[in-house]
N, C-alpha and C positions, 0 to 999 in steps of 0.2 A: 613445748619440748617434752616428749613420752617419756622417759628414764633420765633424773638428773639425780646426783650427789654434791651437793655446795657447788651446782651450775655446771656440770660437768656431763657433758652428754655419752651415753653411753652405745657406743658404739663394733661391741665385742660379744655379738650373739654368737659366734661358732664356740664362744668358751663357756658361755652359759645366758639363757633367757629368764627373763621376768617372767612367773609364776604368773600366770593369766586369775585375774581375779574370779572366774568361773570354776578352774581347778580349784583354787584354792574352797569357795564356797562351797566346791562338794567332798572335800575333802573336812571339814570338819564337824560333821557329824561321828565322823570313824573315830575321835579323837573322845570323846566326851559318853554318846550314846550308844553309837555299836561298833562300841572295843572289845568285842570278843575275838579268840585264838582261833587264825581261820581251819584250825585241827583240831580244837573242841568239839566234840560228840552232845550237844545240847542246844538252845536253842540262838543265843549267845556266837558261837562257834557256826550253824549254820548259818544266819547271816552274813556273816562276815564271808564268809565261802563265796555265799551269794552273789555280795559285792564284788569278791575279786572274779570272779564268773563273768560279772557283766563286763570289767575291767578287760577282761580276755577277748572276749565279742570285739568290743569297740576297737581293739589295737590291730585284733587280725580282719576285721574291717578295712582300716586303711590299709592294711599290706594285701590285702586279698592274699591272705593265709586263714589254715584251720587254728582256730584259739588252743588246740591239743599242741601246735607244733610249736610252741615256745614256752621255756620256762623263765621268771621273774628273778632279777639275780637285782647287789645293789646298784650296780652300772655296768656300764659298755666294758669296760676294762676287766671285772670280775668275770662276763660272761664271754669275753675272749677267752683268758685264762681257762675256763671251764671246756668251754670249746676246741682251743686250738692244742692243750695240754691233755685231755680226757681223749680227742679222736686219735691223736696221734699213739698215745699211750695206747690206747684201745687196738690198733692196727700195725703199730709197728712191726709186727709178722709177714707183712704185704710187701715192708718197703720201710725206710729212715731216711726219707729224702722228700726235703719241701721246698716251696721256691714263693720266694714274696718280692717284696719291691722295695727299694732304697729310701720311698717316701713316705711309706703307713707310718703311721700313726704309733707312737711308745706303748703304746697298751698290747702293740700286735708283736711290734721288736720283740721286746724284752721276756714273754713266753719262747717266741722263735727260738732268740741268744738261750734260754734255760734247756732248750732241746736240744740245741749243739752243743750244750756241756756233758748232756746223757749220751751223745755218741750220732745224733744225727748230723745227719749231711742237710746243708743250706745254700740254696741257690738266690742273690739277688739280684733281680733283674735293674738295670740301670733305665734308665729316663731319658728322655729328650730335654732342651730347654723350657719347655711349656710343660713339664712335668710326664709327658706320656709315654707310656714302656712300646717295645715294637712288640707287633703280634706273631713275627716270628721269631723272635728272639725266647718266647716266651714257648713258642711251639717246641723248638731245638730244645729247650733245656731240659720238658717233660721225660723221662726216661721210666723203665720199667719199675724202678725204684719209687716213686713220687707219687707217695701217699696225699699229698694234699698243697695246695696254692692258696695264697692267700692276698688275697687285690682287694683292697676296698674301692667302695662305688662313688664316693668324691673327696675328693683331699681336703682337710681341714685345715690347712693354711690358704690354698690358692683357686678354693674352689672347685677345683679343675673334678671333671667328670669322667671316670672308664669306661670305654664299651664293653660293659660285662655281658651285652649280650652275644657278643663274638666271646672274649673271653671265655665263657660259660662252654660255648663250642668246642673249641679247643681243649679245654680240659679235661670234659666229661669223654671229648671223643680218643682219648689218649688214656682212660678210665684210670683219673684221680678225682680226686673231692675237690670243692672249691667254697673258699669258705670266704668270707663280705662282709667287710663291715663298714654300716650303712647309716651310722652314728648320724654321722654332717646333712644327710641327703634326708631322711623321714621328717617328714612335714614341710619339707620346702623345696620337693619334688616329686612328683607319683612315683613310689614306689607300690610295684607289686612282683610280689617274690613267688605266685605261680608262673610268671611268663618269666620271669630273670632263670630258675632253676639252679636257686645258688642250694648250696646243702648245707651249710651254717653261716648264721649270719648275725652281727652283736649290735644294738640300738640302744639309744638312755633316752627318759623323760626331760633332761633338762635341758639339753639340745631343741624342745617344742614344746613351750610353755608350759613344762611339766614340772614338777621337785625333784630335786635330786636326793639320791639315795636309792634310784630305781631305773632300772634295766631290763634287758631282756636278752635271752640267749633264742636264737629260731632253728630250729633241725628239723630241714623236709623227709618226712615220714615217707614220700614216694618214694623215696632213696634210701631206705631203710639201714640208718647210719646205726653204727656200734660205736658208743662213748664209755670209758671207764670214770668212776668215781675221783674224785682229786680230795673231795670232803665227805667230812663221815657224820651221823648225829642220826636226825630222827626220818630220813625217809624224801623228806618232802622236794616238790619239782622232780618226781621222776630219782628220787636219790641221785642228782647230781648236783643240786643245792641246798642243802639241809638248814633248818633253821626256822622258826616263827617266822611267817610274811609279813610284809611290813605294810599290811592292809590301806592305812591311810596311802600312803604313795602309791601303790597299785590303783585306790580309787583315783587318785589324781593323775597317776597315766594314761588313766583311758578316758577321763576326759580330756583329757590334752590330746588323744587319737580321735575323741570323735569332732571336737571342734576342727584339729587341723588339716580333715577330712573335708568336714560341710565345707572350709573357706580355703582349700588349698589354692584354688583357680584367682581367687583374689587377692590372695596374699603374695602369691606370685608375680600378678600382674603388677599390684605394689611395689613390692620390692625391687623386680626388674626397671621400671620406671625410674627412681630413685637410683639405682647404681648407676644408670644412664646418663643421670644426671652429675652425677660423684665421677665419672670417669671422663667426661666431656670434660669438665673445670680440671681435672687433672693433666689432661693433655694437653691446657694450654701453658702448663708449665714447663720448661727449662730441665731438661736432666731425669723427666719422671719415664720409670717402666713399669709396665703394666701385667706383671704377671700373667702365662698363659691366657692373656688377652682376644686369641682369637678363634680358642678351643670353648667346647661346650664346658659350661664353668654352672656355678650353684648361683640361682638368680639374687642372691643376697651376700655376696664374698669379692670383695675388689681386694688387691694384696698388689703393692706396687714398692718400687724402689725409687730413690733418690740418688740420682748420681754424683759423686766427688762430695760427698757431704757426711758428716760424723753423724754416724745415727744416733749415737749416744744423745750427742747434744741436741739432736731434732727431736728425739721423745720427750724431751726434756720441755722443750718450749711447744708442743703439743698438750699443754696441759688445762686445754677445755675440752680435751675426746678421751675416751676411752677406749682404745685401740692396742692391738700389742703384735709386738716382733715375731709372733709362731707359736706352736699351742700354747696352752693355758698349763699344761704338764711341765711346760719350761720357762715358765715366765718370769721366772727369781733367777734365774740364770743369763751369764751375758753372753753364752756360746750361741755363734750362728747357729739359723737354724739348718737342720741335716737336710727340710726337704728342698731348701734353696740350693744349697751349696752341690746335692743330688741332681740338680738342674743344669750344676755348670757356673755358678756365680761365688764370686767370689765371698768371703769371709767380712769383708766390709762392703759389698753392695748387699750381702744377705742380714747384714745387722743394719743399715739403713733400708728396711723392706718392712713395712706395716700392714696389719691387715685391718682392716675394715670390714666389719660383718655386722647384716642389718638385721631387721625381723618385722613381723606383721605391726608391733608397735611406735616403731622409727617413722615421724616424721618429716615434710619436706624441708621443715625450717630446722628439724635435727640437721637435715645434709645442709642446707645454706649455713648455718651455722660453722659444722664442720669444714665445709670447705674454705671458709674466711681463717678457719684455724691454722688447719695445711698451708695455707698460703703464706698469710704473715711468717710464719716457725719459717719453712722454705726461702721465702725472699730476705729474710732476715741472717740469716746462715751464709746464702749466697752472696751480700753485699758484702759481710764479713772476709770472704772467702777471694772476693773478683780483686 
């Protein structure tokens, strides 16, 4: 079994990954020997630079981006905020009208909600039951107004995947920004952000065997975007994120890019294997749905429902997985989740709805395990019930 706590398999990589013993090993050097300020002017301070240099290489590696077109924030959520609050602020002369979708992700909302309290106008687009927005609905809404859209590239509850390469079309060809976030998808699918031509887009380390406390904000430079400042201090990232880097984590990002580089085609192939297998045994159950099941989905994310059943009481007796009802930003809370409910389902098939998320370390006998888990909780519920 890869990841146990007192036998408990863990099975909740979209909320966060194990720290690959590799990252970690190059990461502690930064900690001990070269803790220099990567803004000291001496020998100390150039090192450190260094590192986070080679750090920069290795990440716009995997995205087949320039290492210039991203600055280091402590995660996804910070460098939305940075993002989605800095361009808007920066161009609202253009336009005060943005249009997102009913199912990103809170780190995207909750900037958006802070716009329309400054006087923006908000468009969100609704979903199908498989989570996916229509591309003309999407087309219709764009107006002379519509500074900027904002669609992430796979949902972290259901996996579910956009064609942002149409989307991309549409927006740009309607001249607004579009901005992705690509959190869920880096490292557990190609991404490359010259051929996507998104114009910001927000990613974290610990989504791909990286540490958290580290991020990254991307602004394609071919598109010579204007962002204003949100924080103020000493300059650094381009003054839109000020502050001492936090060198150790940035060395452990980019190796987490360039491992999940060298073995993305493997870990793939893994992963998808295994949910194959996770989704087979699920169908042979009684009441089970399968989340946008027959959309192009993240090869590591099964997110299914239980019908007529207390989800309460089935997390409950799920207590050799580690598995949870919708992000990890919500997970002490007992409110459906917004991206099920977004879909069309109800308030109690969205609170009996799990997700399952694997990674490069999840074994077979993790899923065998798992699914004897699912099982007994399920058939045990349902005798109770019949």
């Amino acid at each position: 079994m890869a990841i146990t706590n007192q036998n408990i398999i863990y099975l909740d990589n979209n909320a966060s990954t194990a720290v690959d013993d590799r990252v970690i090993e190059s990461m502690l050097p930064i900690f001990k020997s070269n803790f220099g300020n990567a803004g000291s002017d001496h020998a100390f301070g150039w090192e450190a630079n260094e590192v986070v240099d080679i750090a920069r290489e290795r990440i716009g590696d995997l995205l087949n981006c320039k290492p210039s077109e991203f600055l280091f924030t402590s995660g996804a959520t910070e460098a939305a905020n940075i993002g989605i609050l800095g361009f808007c602020k920066a161009n609202k002369a253009k336009g005060k009208h943005l249009i997102t979708v009913r199912t990103e992700h809170k780190a995207i909302l909750e900037p958006v909600k802070a716009l329309e309290k400054e006087g923006f106008t908000i468009t969100y687009l609704n979903v199908d039951d498989c989570g996916m927005i229509d591309l003309q609905e999407l087309d219709t809404a764009i107006t002379d107004q519509t500074i900027l859209v904002a669609i992430m590239l796979a949902n972290n509850e259901t996996g579910l995947i956009h064609p942002i390469d149409a989307i991309e079309r549409i927006v740009h060809d309607k001249g607004s920004a579009l901005f992705c976030d690509i959190t869920q998808a880096v490292g557990k699918i190609k991404v490359d952000l010259d051929i996507l031509n998104i114009d910001l887009a927000v990613f974290s380390a610990h989504k791909m065997h990286g540490p958290k406390g580290c991020g990254a904000l991307y602004m394609n430079r071919k598109n010579k975007l204007k962002l204003n400042s949100i924080f103020y201090g000493g300059g650094q990232e381009k003054g839109l994120r000020p502050g001492t880097l936090n060198v150790p984590a940035i060395v452990g990002f980019g190796t987490a890019a360039y491992f999940a580089k060298a073995e993305l085609k493997d870990n793939i192939d893994k992963m998808l294997a295994l949910r194959k297998i996770l989704e087979a045994n699920l169908e042979e159950i009684e009441g089970i749905i399968i989340h946008a099941k027959n959309n192009k989905r993240l090869p590591n994310t099964v997110n299914f429902a239980v019908l007529n059943i207390d989800g309460g009481k089935l997390l409950r007796r799920l207590n050799k997985i580690a598995v949870s009802r919708g992000s990890a930003c919500n997970a002490n809370t007992v409110e459906p989740s917004h991206v099920l409910t977004a879909m069309g389902f109800s308030n109690d098939t969205a609170l009996a709805s799990f997700r399952v998320s694997l990674s490069k370390e999840t074994t077979s006998s993790d899923i065998e395990f798992a699914i004897l888990n699912i099982k007994e909780a399920i058939y045990s519920l349902q005798k109770m019930t019949a």
